[in-house]
N, CA, C and O atoms as a DFTB+ gen file, in Angstrom:
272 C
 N C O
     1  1       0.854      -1.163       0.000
     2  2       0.000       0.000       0.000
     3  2       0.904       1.232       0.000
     4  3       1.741       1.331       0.898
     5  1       0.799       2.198      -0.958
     6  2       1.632       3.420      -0.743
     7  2       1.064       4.272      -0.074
     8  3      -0.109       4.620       0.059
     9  1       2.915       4.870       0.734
    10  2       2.261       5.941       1.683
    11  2       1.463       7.414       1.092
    12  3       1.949       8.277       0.360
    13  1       0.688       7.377       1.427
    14  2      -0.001       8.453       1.034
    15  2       0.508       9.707       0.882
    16  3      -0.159      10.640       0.433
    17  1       1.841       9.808       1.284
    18  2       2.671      11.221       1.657
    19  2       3.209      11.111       0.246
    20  3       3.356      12.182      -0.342
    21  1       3.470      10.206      -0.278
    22  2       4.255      10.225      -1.580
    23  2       2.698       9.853      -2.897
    24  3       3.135       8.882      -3.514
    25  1       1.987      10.013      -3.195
    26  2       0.610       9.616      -3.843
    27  2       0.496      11.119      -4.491
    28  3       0.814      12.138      -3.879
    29  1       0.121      11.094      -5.487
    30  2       0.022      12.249      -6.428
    31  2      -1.690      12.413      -6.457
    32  3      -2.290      13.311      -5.866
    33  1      -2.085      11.753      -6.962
    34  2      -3.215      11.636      -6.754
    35  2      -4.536      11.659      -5.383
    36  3      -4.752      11.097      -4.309
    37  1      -5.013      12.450      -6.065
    38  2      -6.052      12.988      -4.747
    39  2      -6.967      11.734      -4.253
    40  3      -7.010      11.428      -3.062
    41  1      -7.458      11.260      -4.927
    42  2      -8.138      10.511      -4.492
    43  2      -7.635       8.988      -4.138
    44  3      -8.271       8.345      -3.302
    45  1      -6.679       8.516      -4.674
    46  2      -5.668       7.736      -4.871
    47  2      -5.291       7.788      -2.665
    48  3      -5.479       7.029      -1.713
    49  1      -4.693       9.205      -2.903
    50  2      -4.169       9.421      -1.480
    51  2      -5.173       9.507      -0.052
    52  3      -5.025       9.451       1.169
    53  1      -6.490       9.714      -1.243
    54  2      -8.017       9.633       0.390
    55  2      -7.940       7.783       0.384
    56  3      -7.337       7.359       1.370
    57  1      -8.334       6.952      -0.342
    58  2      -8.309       5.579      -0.098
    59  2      -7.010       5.119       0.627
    60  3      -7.116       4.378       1.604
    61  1      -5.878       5.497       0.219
    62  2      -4.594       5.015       1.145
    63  2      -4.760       5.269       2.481
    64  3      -4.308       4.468       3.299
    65  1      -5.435       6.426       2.888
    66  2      -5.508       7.266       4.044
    67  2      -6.613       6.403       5.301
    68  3      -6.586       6.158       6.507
    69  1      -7.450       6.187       4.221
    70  2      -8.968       5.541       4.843
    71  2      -8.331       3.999       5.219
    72  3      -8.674       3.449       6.265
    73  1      -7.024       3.117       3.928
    74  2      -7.208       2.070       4.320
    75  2      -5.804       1.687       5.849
    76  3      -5.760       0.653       6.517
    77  1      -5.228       2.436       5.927
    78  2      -4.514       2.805       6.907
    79  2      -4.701       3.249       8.505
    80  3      -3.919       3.160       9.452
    81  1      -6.559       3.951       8.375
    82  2      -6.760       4.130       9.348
    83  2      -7.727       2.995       9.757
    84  3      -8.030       2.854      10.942
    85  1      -8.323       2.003       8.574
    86  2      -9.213       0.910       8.977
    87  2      -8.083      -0.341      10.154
    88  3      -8.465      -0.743      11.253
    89  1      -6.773      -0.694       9.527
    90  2      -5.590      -0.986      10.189
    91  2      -5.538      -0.875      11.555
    92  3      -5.659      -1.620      12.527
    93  1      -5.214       0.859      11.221
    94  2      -5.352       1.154      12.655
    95  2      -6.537       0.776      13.624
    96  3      -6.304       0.266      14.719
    97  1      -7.640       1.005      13.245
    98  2      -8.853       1.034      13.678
    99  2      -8.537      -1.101      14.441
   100  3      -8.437      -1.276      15.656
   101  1      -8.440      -2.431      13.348
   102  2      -8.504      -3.091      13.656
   103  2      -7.400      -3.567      14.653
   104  3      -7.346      -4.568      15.367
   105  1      -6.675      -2.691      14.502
   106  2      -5.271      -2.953      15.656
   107  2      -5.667      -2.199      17.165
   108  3      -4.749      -2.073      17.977
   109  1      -6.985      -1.722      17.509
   110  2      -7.358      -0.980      18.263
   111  2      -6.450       0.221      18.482
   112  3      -6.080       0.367      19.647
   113  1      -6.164       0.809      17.891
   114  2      -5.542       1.970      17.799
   115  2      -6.128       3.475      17.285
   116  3      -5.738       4.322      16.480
   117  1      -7.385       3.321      18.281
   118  2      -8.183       4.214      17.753
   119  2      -7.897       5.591      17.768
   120  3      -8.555       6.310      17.017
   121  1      -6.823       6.206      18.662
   122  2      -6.519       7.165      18.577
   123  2      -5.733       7.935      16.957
   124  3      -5.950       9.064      16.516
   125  1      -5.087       7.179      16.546
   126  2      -4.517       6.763      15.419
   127  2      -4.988       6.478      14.126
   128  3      -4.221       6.342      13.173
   129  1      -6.375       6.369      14.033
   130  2      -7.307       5.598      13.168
   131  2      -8.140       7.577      13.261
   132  3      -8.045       8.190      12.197
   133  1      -8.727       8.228      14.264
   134  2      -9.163       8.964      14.159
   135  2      -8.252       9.911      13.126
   136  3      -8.581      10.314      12.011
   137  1      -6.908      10.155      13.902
   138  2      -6.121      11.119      13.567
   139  2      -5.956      11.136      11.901
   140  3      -5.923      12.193      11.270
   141  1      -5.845       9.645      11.199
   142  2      -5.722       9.902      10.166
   143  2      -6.804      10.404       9.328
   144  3      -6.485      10.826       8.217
   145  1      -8.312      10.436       9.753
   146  2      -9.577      10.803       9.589
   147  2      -9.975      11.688       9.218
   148  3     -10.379      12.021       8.103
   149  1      -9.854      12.458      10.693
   150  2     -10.409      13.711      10.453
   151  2     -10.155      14.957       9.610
   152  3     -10.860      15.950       9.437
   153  1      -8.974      14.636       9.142
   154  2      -8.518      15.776       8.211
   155  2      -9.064      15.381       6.572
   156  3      -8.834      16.172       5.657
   157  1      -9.699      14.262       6.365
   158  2     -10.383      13.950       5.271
   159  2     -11.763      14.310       5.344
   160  3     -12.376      14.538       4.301
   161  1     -12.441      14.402       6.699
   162  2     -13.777      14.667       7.126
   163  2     -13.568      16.199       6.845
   164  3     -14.641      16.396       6.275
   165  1     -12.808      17.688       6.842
   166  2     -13.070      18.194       6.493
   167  2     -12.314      18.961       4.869
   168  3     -12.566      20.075       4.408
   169  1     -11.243      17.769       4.235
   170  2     -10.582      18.400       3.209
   171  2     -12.026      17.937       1.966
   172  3     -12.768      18.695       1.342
   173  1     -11.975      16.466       1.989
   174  2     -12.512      15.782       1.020
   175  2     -14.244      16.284       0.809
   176  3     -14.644      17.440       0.950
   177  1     -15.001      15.223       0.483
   178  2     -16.052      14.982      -0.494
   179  2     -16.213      13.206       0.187
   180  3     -16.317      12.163      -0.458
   181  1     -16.186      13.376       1.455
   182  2     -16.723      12.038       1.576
   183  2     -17.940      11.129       1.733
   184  3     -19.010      11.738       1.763
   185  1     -17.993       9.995       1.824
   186  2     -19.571       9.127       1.344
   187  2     -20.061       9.354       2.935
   188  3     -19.232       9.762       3.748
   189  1     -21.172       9.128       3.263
   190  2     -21.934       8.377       4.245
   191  2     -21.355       7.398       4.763
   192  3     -21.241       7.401       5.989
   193  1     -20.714       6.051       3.832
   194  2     -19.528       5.262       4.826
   195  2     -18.601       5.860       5.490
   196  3     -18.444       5.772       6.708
   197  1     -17.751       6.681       4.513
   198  2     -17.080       7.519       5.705
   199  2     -17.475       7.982       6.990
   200  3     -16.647       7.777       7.877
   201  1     -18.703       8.648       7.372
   202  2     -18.820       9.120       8.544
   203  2     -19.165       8.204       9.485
   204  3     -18.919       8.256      10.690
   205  1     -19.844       7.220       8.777
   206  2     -20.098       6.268       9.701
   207  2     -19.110       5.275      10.461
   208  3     -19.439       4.496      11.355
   209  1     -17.910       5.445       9.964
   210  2     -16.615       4.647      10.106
   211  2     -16.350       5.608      10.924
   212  3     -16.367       5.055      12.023
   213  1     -16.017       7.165      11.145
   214  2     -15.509       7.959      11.469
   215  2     -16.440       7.969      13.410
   216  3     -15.919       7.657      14.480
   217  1     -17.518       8.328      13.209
   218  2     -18.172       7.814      13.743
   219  2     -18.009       6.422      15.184
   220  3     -17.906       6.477      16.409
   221  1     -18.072       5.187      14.053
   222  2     -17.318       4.065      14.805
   223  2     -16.501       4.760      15.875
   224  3     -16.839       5.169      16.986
   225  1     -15.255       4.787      15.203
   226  2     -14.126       5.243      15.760
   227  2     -14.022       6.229      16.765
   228  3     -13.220       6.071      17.685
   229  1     -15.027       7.626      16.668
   230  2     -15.203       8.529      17.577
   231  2     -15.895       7.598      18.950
   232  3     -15.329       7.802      20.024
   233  1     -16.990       6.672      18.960
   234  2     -17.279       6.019      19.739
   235  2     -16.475       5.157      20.493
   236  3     -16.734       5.072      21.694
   237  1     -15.493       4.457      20.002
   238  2     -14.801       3.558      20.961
   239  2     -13.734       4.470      21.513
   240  3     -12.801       3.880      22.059
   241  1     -13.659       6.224      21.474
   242  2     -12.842       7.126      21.684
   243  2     -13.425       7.303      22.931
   244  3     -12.797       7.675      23.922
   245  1     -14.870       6.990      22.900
   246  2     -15.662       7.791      24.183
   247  2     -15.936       9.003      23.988
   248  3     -15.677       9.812      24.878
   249  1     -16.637       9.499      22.548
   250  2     -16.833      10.866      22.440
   251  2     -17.926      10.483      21.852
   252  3     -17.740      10.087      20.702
   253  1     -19.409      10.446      22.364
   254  2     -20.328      10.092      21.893
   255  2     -20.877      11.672      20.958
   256  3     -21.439      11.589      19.866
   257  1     -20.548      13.152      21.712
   258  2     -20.690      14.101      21.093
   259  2     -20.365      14.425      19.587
   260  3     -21.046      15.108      18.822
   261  1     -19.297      13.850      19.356
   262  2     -18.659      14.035      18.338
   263  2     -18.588      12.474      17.327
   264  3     -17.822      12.509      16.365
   265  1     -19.145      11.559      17.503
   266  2     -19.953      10.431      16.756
   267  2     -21.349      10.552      16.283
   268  3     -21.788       9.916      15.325
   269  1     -22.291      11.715      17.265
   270  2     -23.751      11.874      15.956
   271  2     -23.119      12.863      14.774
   272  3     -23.798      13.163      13.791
């Protein structure tokens, strides 16, 4: 999987980003899984899966505020 830091491509570099933080996410590393997130939650154009993943993740953070 290429690092996204080197990815030319925009969208190319949101999927690297997303599948890096799913990783994280399954390695319970949710702090880590957010971080790579949220800066796509407000650069990109993301789906409804996205937030809902994002979401996920805000929840097992213990931030139920910031998961609706």
């Amino acid at each position: 999987m290429p690092n996204p830091q080197t990815v030319d491509d925009i969208n190319l570099q949101n999927e690297s980003i997303n599948a890096y933080a799913a990783i994280a996410a399954r390695e319970n590393d949710f702090q880590k899984a957010s971080a790579l997130l949220e800066p796509l939650a407000r650069a990109a154009k993301p789906s409804s899966d996205f937030f809902f993943a994002l979401a996920r993740i805000r929840d097992k953070l213990q931030d139920a505020d910031g998961a609706m």
